[in-house]
KEZANU-101703 format. One line per field, with one value per residue (C-alpha): x, y, z; residue number from 1. Coordinates in Angstrom, 3 decimals. Example, Ala and Ser with C-alpha at 12.3 -4.5 7.8 and 13.67 -1.06 7.14 Angstrom:
px	[12.300:13.670]
py	[-4.500:-1.060]
pz	[7.800:7.140]
n	[1:2]
END
This chain:
px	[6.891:8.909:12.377:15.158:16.774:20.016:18.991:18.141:21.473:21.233:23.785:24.301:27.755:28.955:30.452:29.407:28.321:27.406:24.376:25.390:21.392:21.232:20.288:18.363:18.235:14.615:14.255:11.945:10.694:10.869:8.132:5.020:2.972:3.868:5.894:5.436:2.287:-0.560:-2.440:-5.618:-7.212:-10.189:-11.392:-14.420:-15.144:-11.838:-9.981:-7.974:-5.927:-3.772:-1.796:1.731:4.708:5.885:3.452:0.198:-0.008:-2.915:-4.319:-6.666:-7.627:-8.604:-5.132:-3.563:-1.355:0.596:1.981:3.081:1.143:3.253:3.819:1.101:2.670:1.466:-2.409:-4.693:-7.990:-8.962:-12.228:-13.665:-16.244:-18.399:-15.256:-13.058:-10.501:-10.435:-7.669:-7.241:-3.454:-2.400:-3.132:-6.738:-7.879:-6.765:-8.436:-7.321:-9.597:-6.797:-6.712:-3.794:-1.814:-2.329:-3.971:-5.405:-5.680:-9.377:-9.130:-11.400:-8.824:-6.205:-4.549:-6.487:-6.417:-8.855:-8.751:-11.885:-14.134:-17.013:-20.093:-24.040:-26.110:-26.232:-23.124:-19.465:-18.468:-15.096:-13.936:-11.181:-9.462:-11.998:-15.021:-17.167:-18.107:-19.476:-19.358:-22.256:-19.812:-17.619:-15.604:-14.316:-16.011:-16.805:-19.326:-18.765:-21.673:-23.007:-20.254:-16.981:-15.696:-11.811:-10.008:-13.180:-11.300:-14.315:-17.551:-20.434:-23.771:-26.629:-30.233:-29.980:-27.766:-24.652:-22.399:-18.952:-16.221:-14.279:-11.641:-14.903:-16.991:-19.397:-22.115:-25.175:-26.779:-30.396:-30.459:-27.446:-25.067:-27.300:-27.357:-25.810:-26.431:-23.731:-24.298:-21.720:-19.511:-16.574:-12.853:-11.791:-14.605:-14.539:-14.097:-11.553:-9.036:-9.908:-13.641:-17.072:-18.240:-22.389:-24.721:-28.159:-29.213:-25.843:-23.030:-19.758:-16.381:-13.973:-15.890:-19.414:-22.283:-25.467:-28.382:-30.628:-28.202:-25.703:-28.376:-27.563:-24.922:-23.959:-20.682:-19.411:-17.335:-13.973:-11.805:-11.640:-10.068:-9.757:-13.194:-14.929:-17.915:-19.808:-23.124:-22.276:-19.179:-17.429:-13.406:-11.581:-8.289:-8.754:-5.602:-6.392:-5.337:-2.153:-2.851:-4.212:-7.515:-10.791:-13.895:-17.445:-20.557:-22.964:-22.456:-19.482:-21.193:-17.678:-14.839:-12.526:-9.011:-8.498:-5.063:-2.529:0.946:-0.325:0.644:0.938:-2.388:-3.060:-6.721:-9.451:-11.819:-15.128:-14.376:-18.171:-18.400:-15.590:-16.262:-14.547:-14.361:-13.005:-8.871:-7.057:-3.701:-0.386:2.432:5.171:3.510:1.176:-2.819:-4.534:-7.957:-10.706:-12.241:-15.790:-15.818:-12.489:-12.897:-9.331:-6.835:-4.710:-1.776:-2.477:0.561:4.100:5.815:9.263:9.060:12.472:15.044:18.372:20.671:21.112:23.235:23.394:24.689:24.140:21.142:19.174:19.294:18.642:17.423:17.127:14.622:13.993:12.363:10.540:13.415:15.085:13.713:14.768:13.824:15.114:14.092:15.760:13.147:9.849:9.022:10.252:9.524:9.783:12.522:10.891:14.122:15.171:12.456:15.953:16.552:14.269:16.932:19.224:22.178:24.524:24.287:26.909:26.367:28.887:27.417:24.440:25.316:23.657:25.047:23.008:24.620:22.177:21.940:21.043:23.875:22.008:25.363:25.496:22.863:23.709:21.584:22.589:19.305:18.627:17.246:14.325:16.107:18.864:21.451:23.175:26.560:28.356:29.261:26.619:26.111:27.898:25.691:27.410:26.960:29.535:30.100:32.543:34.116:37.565:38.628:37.789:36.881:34.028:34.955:32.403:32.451:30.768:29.777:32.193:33.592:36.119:36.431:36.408:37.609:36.270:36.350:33.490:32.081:32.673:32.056:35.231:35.530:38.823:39.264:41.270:41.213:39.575:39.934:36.670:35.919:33.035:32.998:31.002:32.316:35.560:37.450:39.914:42.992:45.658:47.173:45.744:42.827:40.730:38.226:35.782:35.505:33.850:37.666:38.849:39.991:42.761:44.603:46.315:49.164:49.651:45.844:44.652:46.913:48.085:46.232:47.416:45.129:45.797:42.626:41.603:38.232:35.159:34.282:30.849:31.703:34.585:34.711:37.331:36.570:39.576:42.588:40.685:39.973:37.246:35.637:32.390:33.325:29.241:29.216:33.044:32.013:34.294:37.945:39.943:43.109:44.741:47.360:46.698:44.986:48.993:47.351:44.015:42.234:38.478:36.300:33.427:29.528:30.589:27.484:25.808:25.875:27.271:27.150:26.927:29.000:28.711:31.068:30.359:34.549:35.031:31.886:31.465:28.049:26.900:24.159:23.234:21.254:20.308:17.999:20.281:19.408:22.212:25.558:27.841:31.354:31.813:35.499:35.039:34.326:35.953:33.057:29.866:27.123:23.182:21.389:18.073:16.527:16.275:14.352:15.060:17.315:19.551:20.444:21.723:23.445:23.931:25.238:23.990:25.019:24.458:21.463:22.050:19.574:19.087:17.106:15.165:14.229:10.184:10.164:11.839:14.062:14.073:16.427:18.187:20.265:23.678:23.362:21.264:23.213:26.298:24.350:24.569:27.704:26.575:26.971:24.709:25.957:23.872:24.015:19.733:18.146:16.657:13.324:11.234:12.679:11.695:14.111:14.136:14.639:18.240:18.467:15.576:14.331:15.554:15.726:15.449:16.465:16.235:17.627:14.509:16.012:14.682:15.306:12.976:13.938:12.163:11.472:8.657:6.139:7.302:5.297:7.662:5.116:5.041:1.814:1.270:-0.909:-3.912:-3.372:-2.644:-0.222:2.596:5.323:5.686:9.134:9.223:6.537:7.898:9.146:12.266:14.857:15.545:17.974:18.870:17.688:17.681:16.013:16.006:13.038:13.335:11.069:12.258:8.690:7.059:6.294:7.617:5.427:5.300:5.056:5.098:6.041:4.619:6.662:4.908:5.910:3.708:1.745:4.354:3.035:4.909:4.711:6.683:6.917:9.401:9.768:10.762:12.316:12.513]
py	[-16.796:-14.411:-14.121:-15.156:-12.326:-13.721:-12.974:-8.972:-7.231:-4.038:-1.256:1.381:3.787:6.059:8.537:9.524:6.895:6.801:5.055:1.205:1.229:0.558:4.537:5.261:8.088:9.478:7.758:9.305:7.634:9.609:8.022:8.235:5.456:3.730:0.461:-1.463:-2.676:-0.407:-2.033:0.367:2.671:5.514:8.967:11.077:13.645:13.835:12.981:9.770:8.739:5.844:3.519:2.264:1.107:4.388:6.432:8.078:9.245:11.447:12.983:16.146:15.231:11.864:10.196:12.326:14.219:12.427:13.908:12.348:12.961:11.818:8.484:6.815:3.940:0.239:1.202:-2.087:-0.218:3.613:4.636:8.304:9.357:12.988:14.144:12.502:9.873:6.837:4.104:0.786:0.176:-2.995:-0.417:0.994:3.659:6.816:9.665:12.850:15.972:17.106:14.013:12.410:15.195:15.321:11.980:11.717:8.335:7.260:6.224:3.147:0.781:0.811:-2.750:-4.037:-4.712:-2.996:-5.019:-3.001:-0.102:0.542:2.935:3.259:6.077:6.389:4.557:3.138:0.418:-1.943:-5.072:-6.075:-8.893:-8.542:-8.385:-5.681:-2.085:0.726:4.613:7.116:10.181:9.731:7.522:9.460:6.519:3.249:0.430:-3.027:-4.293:-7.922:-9.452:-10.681:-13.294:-13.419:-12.332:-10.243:-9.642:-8.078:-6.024:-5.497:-4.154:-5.596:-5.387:-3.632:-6.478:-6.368:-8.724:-10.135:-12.266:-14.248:-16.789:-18.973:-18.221:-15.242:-13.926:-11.408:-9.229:-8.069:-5.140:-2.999:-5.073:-6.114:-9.889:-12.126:-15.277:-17.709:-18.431:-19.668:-21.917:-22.963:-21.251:-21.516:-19.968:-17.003:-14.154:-13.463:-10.939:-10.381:-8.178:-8.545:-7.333:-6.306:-5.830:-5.257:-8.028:-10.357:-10.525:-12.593:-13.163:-15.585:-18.461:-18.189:-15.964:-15.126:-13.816:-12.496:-10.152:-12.203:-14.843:-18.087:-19.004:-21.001:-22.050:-19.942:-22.478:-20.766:-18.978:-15.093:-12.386:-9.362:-8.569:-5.488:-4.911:-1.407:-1.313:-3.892:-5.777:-7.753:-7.963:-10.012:-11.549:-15.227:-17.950:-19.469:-16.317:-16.764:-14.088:-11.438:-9.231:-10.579:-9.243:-10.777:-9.682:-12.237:-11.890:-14.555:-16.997:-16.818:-14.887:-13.516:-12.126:-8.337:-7.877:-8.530:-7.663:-6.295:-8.956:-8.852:-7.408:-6.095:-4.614:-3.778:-0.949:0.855:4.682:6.038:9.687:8.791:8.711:5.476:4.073:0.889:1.469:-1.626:-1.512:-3.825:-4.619:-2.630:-1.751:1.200:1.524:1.330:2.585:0.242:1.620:0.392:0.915:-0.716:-3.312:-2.680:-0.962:1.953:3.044:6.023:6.874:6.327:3.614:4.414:0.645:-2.453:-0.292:-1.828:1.466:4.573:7.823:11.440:14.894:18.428:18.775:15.946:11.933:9.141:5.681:1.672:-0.085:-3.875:-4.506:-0.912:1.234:4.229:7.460:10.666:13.054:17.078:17.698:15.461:12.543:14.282:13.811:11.245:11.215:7.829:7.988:5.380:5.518:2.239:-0.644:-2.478:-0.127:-1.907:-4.167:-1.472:-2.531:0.595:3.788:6.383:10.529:13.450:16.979:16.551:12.865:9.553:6.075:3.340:-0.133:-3.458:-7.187:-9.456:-8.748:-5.109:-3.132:0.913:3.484:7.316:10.088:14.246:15.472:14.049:11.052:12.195:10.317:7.558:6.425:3.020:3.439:-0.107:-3.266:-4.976:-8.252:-7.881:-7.263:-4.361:-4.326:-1.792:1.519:4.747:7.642:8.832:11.765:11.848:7.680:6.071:2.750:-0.499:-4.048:-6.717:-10.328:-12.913:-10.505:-8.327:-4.151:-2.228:1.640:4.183:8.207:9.484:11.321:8.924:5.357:3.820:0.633:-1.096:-4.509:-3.435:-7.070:-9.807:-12.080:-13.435:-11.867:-10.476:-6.675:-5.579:-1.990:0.352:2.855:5.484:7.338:9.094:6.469:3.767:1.950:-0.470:-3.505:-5.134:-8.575:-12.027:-13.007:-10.752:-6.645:-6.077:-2.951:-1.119:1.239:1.871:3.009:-0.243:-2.115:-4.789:-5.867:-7.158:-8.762:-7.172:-9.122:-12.650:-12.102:-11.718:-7.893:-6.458:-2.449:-0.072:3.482:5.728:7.898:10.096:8.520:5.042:2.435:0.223:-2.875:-4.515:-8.333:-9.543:-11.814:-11.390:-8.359:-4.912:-4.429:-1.038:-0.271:3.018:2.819:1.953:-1.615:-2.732:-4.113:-4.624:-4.541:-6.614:-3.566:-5.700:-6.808:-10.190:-12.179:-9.405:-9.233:-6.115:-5.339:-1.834:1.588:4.862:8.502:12.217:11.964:11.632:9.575:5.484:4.126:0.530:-1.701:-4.849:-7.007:-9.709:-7.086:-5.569:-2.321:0.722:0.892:3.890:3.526:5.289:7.338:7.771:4.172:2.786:0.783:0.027:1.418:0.450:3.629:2.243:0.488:-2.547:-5.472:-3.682:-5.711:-2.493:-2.575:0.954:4.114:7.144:10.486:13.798:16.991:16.218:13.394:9.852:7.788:4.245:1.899:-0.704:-3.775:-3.321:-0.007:1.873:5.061:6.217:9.868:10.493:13.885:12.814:15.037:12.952:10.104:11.204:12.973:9.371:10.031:12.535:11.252:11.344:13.065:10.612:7.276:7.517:7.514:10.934:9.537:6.411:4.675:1.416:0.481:-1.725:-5.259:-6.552:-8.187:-7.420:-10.132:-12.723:-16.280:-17.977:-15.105:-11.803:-8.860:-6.334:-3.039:-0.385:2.362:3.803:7.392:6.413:3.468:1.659:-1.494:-3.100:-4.972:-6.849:-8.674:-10.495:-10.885:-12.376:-10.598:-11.182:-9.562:-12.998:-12.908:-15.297:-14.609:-12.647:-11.440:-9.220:-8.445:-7.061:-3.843:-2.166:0.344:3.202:2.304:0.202:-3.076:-6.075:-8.948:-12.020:-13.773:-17.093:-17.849:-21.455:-22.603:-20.289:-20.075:-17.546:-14.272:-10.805:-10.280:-6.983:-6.321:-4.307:-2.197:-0.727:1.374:3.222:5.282:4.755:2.308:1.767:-1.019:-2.380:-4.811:-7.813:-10.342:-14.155:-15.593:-19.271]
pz	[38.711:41.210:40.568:43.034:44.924:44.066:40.091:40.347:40.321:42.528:41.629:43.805:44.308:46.037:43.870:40.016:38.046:34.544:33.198:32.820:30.697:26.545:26.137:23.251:20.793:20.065:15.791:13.526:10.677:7.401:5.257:6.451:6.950:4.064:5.936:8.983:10.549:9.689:12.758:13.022:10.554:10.869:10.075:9.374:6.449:4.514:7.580:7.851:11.045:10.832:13.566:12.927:14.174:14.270:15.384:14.489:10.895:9.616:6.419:6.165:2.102:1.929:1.788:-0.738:1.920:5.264:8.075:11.541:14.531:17.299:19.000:21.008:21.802:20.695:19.033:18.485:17.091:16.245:16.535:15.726:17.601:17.765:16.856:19.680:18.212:20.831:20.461:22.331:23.445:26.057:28.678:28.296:25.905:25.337:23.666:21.161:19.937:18.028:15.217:17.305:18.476:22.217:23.929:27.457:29.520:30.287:33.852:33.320:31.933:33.560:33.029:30.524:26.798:24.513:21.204:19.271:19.994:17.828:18.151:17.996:17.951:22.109:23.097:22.428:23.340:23.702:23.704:26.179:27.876:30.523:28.850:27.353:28.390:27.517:27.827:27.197:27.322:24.179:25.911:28.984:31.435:31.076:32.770:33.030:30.824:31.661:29.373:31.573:28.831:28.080:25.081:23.553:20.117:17.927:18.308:15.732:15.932:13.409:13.800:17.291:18.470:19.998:19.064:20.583:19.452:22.304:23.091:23.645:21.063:19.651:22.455:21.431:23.215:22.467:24.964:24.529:26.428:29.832:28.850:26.830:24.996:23.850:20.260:19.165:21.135:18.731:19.846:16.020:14.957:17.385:15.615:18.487:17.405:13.880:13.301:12.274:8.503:8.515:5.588:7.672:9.415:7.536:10.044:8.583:10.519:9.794:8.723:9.444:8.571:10.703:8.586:12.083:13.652:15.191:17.192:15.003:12.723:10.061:8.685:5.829:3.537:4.050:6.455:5.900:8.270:8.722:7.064:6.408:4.018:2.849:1.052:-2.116:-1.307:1.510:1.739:3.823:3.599:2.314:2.473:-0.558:-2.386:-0.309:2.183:-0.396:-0.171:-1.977:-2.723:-2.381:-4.275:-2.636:1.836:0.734:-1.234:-3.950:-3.914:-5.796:-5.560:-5.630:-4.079:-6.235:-5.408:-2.026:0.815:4.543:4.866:8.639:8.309:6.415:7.334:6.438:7.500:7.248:5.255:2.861:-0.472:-1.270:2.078:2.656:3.089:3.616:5.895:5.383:7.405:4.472:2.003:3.235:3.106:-0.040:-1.437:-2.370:-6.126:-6.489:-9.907:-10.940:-8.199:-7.495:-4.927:-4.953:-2.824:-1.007:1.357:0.164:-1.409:0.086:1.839:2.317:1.695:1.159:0.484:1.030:-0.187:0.576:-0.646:1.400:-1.174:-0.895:0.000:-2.374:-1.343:-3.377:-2.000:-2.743:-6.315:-6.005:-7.357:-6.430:-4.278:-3.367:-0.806:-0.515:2.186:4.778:4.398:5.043:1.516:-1.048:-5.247:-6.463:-9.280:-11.548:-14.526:-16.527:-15.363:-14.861:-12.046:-9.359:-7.911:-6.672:-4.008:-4.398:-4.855:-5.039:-5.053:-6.513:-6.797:-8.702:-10.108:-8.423:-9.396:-9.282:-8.732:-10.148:-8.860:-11.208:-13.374:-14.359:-14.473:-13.170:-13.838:-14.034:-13.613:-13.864:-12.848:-9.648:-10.789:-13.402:-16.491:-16.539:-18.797:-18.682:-16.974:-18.375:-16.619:-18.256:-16.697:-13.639:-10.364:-8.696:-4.747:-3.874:-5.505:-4.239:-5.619:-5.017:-6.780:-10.233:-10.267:-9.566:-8.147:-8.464:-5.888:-7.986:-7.058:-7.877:-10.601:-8.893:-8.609:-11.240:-12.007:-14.397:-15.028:-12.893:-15.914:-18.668:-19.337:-19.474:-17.124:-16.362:-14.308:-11.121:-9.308:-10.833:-8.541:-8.393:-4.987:-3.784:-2.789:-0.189:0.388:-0.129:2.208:0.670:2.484:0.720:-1.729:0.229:-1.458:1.205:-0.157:2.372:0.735:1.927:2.215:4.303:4.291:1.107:0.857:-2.271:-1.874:-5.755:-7.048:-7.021:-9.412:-6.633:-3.600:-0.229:3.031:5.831:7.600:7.697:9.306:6.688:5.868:5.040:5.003:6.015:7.027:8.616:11.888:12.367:11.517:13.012:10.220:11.443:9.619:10.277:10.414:10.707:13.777:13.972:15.573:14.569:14.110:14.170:13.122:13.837:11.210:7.874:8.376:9.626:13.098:14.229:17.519:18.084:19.764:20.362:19.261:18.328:17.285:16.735:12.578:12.542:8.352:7.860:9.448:9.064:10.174:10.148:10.501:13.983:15.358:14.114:13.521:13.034:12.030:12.754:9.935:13.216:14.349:17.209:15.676:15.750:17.712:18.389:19.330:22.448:22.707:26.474:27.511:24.615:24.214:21.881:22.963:21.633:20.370:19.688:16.709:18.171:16.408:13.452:10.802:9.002:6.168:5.329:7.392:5.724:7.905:6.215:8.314:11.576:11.350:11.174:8.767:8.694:6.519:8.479:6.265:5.748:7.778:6.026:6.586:10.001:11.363:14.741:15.551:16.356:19.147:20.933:20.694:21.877:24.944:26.275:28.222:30.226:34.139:36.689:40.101:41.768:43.613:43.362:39.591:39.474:37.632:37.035:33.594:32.273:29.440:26.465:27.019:25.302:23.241:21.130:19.623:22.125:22.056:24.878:27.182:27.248:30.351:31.564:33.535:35.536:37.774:40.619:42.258:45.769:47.600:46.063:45.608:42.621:39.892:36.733:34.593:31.170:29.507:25.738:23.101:24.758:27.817:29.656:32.193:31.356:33.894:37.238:37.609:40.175:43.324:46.376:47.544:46.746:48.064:45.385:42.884:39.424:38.794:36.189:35.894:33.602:31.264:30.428:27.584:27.026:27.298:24.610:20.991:19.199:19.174:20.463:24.511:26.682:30.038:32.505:35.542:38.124:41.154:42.620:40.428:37.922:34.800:31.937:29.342:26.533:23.637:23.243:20.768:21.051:17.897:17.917]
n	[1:2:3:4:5:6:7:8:9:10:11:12:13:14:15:16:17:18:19:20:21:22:23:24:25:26:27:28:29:30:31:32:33:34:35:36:37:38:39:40:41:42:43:44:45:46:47:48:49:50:51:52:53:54:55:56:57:58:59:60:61:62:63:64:65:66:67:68:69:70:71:72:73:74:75:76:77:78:79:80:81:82:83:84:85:86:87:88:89:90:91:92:93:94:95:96:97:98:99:100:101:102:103:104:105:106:107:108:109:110:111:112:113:114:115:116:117:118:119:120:121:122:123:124:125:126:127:128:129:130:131:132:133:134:135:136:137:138:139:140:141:142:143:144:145:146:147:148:149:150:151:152:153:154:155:156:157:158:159:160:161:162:163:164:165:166:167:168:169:170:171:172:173:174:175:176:177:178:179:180:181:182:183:184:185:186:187:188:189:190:191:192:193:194:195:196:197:198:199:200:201:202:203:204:205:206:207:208:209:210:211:212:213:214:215:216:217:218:219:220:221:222:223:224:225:226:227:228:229:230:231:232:233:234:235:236:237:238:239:240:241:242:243:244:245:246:247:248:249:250:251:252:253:254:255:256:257:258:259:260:261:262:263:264:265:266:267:268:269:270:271:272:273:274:275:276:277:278:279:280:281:282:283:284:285:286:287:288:289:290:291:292:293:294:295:296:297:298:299:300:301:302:303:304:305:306:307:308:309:310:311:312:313:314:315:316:317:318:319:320:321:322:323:324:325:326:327:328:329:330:331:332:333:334:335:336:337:338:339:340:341:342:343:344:345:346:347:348:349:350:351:352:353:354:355:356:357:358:359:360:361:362:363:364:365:366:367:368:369:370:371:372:373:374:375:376:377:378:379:380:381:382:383:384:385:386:387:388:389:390:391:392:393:394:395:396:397:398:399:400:401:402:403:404:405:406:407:408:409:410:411:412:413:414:415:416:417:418:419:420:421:422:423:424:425:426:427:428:429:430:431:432:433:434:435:436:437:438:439:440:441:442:443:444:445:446:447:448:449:450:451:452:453:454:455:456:457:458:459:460:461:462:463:464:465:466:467:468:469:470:471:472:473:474:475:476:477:478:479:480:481:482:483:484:485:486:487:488:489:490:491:492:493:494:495:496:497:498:499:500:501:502:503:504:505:506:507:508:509:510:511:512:513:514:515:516:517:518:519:520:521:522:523:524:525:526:527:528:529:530:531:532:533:534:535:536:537:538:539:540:541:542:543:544:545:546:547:548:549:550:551:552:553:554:555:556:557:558:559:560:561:562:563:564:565:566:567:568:569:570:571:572:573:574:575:576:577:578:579:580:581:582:583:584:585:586:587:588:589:590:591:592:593:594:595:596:597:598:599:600:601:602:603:604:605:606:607:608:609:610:611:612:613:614:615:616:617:618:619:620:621:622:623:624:625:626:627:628:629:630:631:632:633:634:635:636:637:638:639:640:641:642:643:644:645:646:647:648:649:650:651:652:653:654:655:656:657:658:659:660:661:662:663:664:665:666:667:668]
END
């Protein structure tokens, strides 16, 4: 489909412009891989490499130790090779001999999907939206072998057979890759996109089982994905455990579930020369262990994952994450000690800091927690049976927002709790200046010029958080967008991102900071243009921002905590003395998720053949939104995705030798 002329808006000036472009801040996520999708695992030795959302994450002893590698961009498989890591992205493979530090771009696959890559003695070979190749030099070339079927979305060698899993069914090859049989013709029963587990000459995947290497097959009884098996046992992910790993004993005769608690599995994997070796990868919870002996899994990279809250001091930052308890990191987020305290403690919406003191608001009607040594014992702090959701400290009081049941007051350092408003009201956050107390309640923003003993609204639209930048008061109003007042809450001005569910803000004093929980991601309030401004994060649903120094944190929902400098955000304004884009730039699509539309901008430095497409998972192309040439400049163009089902697409620019893809999800 080629876009109208009429729909690409060209902007070009004649005197210094600023960028009109979403720019983003460069986000770091502070956890390791412990959340989002763990989409590829391997490793050899004691050497693990992992593949999520944000980034490459490796460990040097067997799991016991994380640390991030850099970002490769969107990884489908990871392969290690005669020491040469190989991973399959939506554009080709790219290769590391560093573990993941540096990559370089195999020429051979340009353009194409590479959904698996596995290895024999002699050769590699990988699975793509094109068919099958191979490469006889570690993966720095690659022939076309015989195989040209679509979607290849598994490889497996048994019994000196190759074998493939397509959109059409499962093909073997008896020579290495020169010919290929069909045998197996069912598209449900594909293997496509999920992988092969061998034991000798037993090949399963999904829901059949071949005994002879892949050259007949035979139904297995039930459905099971992403399967992997070692010497003794097969695990796969069965839906009759509701999602969760199980383990067979007999080639998957009977099963049984081993999995509990762990859901949202991704992949399973055998890493040969592991003691231990089949690791199992979820989308927020981490990757887990496999223990032979115990027949059961253990976590092996953090556990920091849904955070809902966060808090900070100059020593350290504190986190509540959903029905896993509290954290707590000292050194900026790199590292984080799970603060296990009262077994109450796991359903933690507010937390409050003073000195060496963390408060820990409860749902549930749990009350306040309060801990003196940075979180390694806990003492009930009262309010028992009111679920606290709000909690600041002004001076030498430590004030709590409940549900339904009011604010309340006490001395920060003893437990003494008085009823300021009992109005039934729930409190969603509190702002102090001077002698003028602020509420952010469902009903509106209330004020209280006498410490809280009488309460006054000064704002009709719902409130889910306040904070002061300056002498500015602003107040997130959800899809309301945000208000600011610049004297005491006694007017109010909208500022923008209506519809945008704009629940949480954040200040380092002068700067404003907000989150979306509609998966907008983060906002900045921009002095200059007097304007919001998107900072990245997008398709991220926030539920927490927390300044400390000069960093901004946020807590993503399921992947968890993730850093930007300030710096870098504010370096947005800086203007270009330029009618021509001084580089090639491809940026995020916005919004982000979309539904049914969604804006896709660019700018090219030279004149230039230009290339917009939209392709689905599979590397099918869905939409063609641009093909023709274009003057230098700034463009934009529109996807409708009225006619698809909800999923995750990417789209493709290129100019020239310039090639650049990214990911955007449709939310029906």
């Amino acid at each position: 489909m080629k876009m109208k002329n009429g729909s690409i808006i060209f902007f070009i000036t004649c005197c210094v412009i600023f960028l009109s472009f979403e720019l983003e801040a460069q986000w770091v996520e502070k956890n390791g891989p412990c959340s989002g999708n763990i989409a590829a695992i391997s490793g050899k030795g004691n050497v693990i490499v992992s593949a999520a959302r944000s980034g490459i994450f490796r460990s040097f002893d067997s799991g016991l130790n994380w640390e991030f590698g850099g970002d490769a961009g969107e990884i489908f498989c990871l392969t290690m090779n005669n020491e040469i890591l190989l991973a399959g992205t939506y554009d080709g493979i790219i290769l590391s001999t560093d573990f993941g530090t540096t990559w370089m771009k195999s020429s051979s696959f340009v353009g194409l999907w590479v959904n698996d890559i596995i290895a024999d003695d002699s050769c590699l070979f990988a699975g793509t939206n094109n068919g099958v190749f191979s490469s006889s030099d570690n993966g720095r070339t690659w022939d076309s072998t015989g195989l040209h079927a679509p979607c290849v979305g598994a490889l497996a060698i048994s019994n000196g057979n190759l074998i493939a899993g397509t959109c059409i069914g499962i093909y073997c090859s008896t020579d290495k890759g020169k010919n290929w049989k069909l045998t197996w013709s069912d598209y449900a029963m594909s293997g496509s996109q999920n992988r092969f587990a061998v034991l000798g000459k037993t090949v399963l995947s999904n829901n059949l089982r071949s005994t002879d290497g892949g050259e007949t097959w035979t139904e297995l009884g039930v459905y099971a994905s992403n399967i992997a098996a070692d010497e003794t046992n097969v695990l796969a992910t069965i839906p009759f455990s509701s999602g969760k790993c199980s383990v067979s004993l007999d080639t998957g005769k009977t099963w049984s579930s081993t999995s509990a608690g762990i859901e949202h599995i991704t992949a399973v994997r055998i890493l040969k020369g592991l003691e231990n070796n089949i690791f199992m990868g979820s989308y927020g919870s981490g990757i887990f262990k496999w223990s032979d002996s115990t027949k059961s899994w253990s976590s092996i990279t953090g556990t920091l994952t849904y955070p809902e809250v966060l808090a900070s001091n100059d020593s350290f930052l504190v986190a509540g994450s959903f029905g896993r308890g509290i954290f707590l990191s000292t050194n900026n987020g790199v590292d984080w000690k799970t603060l296990l305290g009262d077994t109450n403690m796991v359903g933690t919406t507010a937390l409050a800091v003073n000195e060496g003191n963390i408060y820990a608001g409860i749902k549930e009607y749990g009350g306040v927690y309060l801990s003196s040594d940075r979180g390694a014992n806990w003492t009930f702090f009262g309010l028992p049976g009111k679920s606290v959701q709000s909690l600041k400290i002004q001076g030498e009081y430590i004030f709590a927002g409940t549900w339904s049941s009011g604010i309340y007051r006490s001395p920060k350092n003893e437990v003494n709790w008085t009823p300021v408003w009992s109005a039934g009201l729930y409190v969603n956050d509190f702002a102090f200046k001077d002698n003028h107390y602020f509420a952010a309640m469902d009903e509106g923003v209330f004020v209280s010029k006498d410490f809280g003993v009488n309460w006054t609204r000064i704002l009709n639209s719902k409130a889910k958080a306040l904070a002061f930048a300056g002498e500015r008061l602003f107040a997130a109003s959800d899809n309301d967008g945000i208000y600011v007042s610049t004297d005491l809450g006694a007017t109010w001005n909208q500022t923008g991102l209506t519809g945008m569910g704009i629940t949480k803000l954040a200040s380092d004093g002068q700067q404003i900071f907000a989150g979306s929980s509609s998966y907008k991601g983060v906002f900045w309030f921009s002095d200059f243009r007097q304007s919001w401004r998107n900072v990245g994060m997008q398709g991220e649903k926030i539920e927490a921002l927390v300044v400390k120094g000069r960093v901004l944190y946020a807590a993503a929902w399921i992947d968890g905590v993730w850093s930007t400098p300030i710096s870098e955000i504010t370096e947005v304004e800086k203007s270009i003395d330029s009618s021509i884009p001084v580089d090639f730039c491809l940026f995020n699509n916005y919004p982000n998720p979309f539904n049914p539309s969604t804006t896709i901008s660019f700018t090219i430095p030279s004149s230039q053949m230009v290339e917009l497409k939209v392709y689905d998972v599979l590397g099918r192309e869905i939409a063609e939104l641009i093909n023709e040439y274009r003057q230098a400049g700034s463009y934009s163009a529109q996807f409708n995705a009225s006619h698809l089902t909800s999923g995750i697409y990417f789209y493709k620019l290129k100019a020239g030798n310039f090639i650049q893809t990214k990911k955007l999800i449709l939310l029906k």
